[in-house]
C-alpha positions as semicolon CSV with decimal commas, in nm:
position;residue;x (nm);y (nm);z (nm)
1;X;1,928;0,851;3,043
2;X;1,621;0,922;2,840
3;X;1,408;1,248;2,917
4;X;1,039;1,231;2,878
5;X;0,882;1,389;2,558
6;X;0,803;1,745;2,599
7;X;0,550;1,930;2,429
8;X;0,653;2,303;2,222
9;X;0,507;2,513;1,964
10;X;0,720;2,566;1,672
11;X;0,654;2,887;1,424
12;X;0,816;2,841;1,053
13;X;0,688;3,122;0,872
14;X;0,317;3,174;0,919
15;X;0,233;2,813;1,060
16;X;0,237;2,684;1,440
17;X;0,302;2,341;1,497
18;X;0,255;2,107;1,734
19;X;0,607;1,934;1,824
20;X;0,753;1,609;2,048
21;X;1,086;1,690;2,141
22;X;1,306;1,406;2,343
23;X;1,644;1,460;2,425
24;X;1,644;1,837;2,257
25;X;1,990;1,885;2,520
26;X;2,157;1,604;2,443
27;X;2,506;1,754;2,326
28;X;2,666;1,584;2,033
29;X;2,394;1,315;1,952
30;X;2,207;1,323;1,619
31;X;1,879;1,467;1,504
32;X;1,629;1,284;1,384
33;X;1,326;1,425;1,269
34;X;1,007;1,154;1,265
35;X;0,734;1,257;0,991
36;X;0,443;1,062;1,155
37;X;0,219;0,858;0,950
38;X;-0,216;0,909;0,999
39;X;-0,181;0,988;1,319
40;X;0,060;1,209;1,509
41;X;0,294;1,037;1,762
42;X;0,201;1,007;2,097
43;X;0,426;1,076;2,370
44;X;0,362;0,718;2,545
45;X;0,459;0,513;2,215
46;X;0,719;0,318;2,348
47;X;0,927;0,366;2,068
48;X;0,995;0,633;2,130
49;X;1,185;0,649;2,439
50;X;1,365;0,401;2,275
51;X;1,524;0,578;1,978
52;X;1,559;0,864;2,203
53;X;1,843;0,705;2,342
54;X;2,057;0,740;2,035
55;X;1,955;1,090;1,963
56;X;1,788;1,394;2,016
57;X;1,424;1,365;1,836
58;X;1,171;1,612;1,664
59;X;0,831;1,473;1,610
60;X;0,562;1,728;1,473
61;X;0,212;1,699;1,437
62;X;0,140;1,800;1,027
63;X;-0,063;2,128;1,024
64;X;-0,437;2,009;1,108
65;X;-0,315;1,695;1,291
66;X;-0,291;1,670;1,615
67;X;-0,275;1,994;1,775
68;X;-0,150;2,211;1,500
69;X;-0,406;2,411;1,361
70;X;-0,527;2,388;1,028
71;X;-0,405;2,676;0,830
72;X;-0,660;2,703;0,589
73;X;-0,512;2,706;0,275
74;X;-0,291;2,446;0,292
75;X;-0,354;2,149;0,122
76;X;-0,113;1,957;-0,093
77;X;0,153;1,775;-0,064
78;X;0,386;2,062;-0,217
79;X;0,253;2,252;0,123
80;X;0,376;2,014;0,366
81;X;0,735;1,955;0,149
82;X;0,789;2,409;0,167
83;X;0,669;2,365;0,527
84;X;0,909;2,055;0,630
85;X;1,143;2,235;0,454
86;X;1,129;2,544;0,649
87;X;1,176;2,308;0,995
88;X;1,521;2,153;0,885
89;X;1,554;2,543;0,834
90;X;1,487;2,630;1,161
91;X;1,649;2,312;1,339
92;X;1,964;2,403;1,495
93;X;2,163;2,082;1,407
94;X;2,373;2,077;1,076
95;X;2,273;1,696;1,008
96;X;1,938;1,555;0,990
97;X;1,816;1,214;0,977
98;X;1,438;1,242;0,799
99;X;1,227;0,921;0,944
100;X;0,902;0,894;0,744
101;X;0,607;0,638;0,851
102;X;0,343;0,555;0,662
103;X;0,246;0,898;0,516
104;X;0,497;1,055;0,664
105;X;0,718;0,855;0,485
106;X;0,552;0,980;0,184
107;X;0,634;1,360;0,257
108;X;0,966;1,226;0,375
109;X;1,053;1,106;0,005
110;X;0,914;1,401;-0,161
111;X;1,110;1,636;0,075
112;X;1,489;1,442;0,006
113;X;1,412;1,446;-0,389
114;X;1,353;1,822;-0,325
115;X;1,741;1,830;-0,128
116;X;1,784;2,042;0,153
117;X;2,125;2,094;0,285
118;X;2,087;1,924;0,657
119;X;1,955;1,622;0,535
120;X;2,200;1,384;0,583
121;X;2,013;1,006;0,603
122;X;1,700;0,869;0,477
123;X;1,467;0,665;0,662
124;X;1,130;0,510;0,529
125;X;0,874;0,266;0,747
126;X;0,643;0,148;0,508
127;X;0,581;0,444;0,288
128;X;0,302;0,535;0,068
129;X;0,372;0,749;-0,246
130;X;0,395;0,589;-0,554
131;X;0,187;0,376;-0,782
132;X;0,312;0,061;-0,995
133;X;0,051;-0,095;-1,123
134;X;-0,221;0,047;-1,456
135;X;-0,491;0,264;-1,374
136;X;-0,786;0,024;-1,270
137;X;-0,502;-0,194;-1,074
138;X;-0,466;-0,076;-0,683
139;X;-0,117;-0,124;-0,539
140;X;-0,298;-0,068;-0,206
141;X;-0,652;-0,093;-0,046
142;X;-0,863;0,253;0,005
143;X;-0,814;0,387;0,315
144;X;-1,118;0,585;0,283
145;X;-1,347;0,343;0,140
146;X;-1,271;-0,013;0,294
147;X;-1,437;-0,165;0,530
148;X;-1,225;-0,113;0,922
149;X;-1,234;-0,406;0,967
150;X;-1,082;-0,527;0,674
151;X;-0,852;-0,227;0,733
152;X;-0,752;-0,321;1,094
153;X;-0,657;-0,694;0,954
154;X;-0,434;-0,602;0,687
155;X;-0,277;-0,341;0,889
156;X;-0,160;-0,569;1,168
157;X;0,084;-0,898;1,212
158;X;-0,180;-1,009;1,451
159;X;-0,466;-0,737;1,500
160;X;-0,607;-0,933;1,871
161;X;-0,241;-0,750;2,006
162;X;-0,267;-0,425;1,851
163;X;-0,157;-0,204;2,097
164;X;-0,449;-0,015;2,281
165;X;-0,541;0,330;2,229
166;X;-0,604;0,469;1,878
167;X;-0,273;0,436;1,694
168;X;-0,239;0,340;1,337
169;X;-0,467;0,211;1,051
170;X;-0,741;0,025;1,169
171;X;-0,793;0,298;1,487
172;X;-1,179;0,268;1,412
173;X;-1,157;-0,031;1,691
174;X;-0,977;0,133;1,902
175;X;-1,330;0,434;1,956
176;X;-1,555;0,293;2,276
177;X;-1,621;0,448;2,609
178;X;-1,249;0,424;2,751
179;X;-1,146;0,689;2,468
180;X;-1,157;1,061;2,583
181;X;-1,381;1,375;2,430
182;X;-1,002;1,483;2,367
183;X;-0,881;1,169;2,180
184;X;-1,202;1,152;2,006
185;X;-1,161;1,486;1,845
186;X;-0,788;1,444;1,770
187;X;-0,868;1,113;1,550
188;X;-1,183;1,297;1,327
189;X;-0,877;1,628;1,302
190;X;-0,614;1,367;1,196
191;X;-0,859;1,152;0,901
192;X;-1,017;1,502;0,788
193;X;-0,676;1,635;0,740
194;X;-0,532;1,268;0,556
195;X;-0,826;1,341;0,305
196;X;-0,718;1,715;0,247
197;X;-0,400;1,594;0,175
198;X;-0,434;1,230;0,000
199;X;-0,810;1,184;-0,123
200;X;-0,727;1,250;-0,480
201;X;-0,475;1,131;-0,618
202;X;-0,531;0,832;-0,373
203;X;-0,215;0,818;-0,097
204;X;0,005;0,873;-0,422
205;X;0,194;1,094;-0,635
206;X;0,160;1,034;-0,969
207;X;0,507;1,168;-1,084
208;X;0,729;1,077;-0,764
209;X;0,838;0,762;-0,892
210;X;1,029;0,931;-1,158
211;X;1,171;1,184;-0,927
212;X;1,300;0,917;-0,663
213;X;1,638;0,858;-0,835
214;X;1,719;1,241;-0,707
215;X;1,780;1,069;-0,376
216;X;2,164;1,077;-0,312
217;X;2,140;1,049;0,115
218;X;2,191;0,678;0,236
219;X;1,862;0,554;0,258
220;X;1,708;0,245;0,434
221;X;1,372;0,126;0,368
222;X;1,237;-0,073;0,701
223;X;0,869;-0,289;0,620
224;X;0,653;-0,463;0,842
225;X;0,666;-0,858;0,679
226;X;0,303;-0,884;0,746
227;X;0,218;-0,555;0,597
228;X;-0,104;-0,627;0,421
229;X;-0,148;-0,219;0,328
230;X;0,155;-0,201;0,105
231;X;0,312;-0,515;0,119
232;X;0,653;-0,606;0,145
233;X;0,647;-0,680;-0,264
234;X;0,577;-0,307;-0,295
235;X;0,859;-0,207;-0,062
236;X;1,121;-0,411;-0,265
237;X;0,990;-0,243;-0,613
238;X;0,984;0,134;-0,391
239;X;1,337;0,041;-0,235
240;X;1,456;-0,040;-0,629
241;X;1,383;0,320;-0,756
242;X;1,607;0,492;-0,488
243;X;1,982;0,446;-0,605
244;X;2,154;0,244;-0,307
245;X;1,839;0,213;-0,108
246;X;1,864;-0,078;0,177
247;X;1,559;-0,281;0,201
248;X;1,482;-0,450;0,523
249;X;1,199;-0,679;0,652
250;X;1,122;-0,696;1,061
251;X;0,964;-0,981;1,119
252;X;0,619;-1,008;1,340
253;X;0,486;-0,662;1,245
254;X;0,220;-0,520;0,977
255;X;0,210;-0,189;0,865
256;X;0,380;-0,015;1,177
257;X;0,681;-0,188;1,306
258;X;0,768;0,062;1,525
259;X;0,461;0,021;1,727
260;X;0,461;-0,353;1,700
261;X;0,848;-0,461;1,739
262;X;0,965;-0,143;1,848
263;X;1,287;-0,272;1,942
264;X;1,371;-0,443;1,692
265;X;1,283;-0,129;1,456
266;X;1,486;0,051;1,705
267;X;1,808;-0,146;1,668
268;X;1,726;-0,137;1,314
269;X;1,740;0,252;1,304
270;X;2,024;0,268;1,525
271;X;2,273;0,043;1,341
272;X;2,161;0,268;1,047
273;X;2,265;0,625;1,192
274;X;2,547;0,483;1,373
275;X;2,686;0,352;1,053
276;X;2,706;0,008;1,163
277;X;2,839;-0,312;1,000
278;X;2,633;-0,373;0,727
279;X;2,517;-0,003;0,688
280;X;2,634;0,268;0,478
């Protein structure tokens, strides 16, 4: 049986951080540790419950998201890899699978080309973090200067059954009198923070993509088929620069699969861990 998510603090070094745990006493099952994409994970997403039933899961808010406070000086990507870092420190398991979406799965990249000891599988739902294309070419539409509309129709297989509330790309839609004073602040903390972090270069490293062959955990790379953000054609050239890296498509979602086919991302991520047929 699944336990509901439970909200902790946890202190590496000098920062606090909001965490999700589900599952934290479940003897013997893995660790996975979700890197959430623009906006933290919410305890509700059903997901979640779901993929706590084949381990024990670790969902932080990045510092300024959610409710972890900003710490000030903080503010590049190399911050949030030393800080990640110092959580696989401080988790007590001796295996980690790292599950990156979106952004997350950016910082998830950077943090397994860096290596840390614990990390012991590699999972990506459609990452940003890496550019293909010249200089005046955009592999991906701004997220800071498109219209939310537009935004919200790329983002989704079919944006009419987005699930309520304000998860994902495309949230603007989701702000009207049924969102709380609460909610409303987390959003403007969460897309303040994604511009600290990703304004300039945009949503990209320029010199990951050289650094991605470092990646020597199993690694599966999970895309939305109607991703319209960073399409599926961007996955497959991603997937290529990580030696061994399994690419797979779920059908009937956009950019986040696990909020729109959560089941079948679940099963997807299960078979994975589990070392399934078909799986490393």
């Amino acid at each position: 049986m699944t336990d509901a998510a439970v909200a902790e603090r946890l202190r590496v070094g000098p920062f606090d951080l909001e965490v999700l745990r589900v599952n934290a006493n479940r003897a013997g099952a893995p660790t996975l540790l979700l890197l959430h994409g623009i906006h933290n994970i919410s305890p509700s997403a059903p997901f979640l419950s779901l993929l706590a039933e084949h381990g024990q899961v670790v969902a932080p808010s990045h510092p300024g998201f959610g409710k972890s406070p900003d710490p000030g000086d903080c503010d590049t990507m190399y911050d949030l890899v030393q800080i990640y870092r110092s959580v696989l420190d401080a988790l007590p398991a001796e295996k980690v699978t790292l599950l990156g979406f979106s952004f997350g799965g950016w910082i998830a990249a950077e943090i397994t080309v860096c290596g840390h000891p614990k990390l012991d599988r590699l999972i990506l739902v459609d990452p940003f973090g890496v550019k293909f294309t010249g200089r005046e070419d955009r592999d991906f539409p701004h997220l800071f200067n498109t219209n939310p509309a537009e935004l919200n129709r790329r983002a989704w297989h079919d944006p009419t059954r987005r699930p309520p509330g304000s998860y994902g790309i495309g949230w603007h839609v989701a702000i009207g009198d049924a969102m709380s004073d609460e909610e409303m602040v987390t959003l403007a903390r969460n897309w303040d923070s994604l511009c600290l972090y990703a304004w300039r270069p945009h949503m990209y490293n320029p010199q990951l993509k050289h650094w991605l062959h470092r990646i020597s955990v199993p690694t599966l790379m999970l895309w939305g088929a109607s991703d319209r953000i960073v399409t599926p054609e961007y996955g497959r050239a991603y997937a290529g620069q990580i030696p061994g890296a399994t690419f797979s498509v779920i059908e009937a979602a956009g950019h986040h699969p696990e909020l729109e086919q959560p089941r079948a991302f679940v099963e997807s991520v299960a078979r994975f861990i589990s070392g399934g047929e078909g799986w490393p």
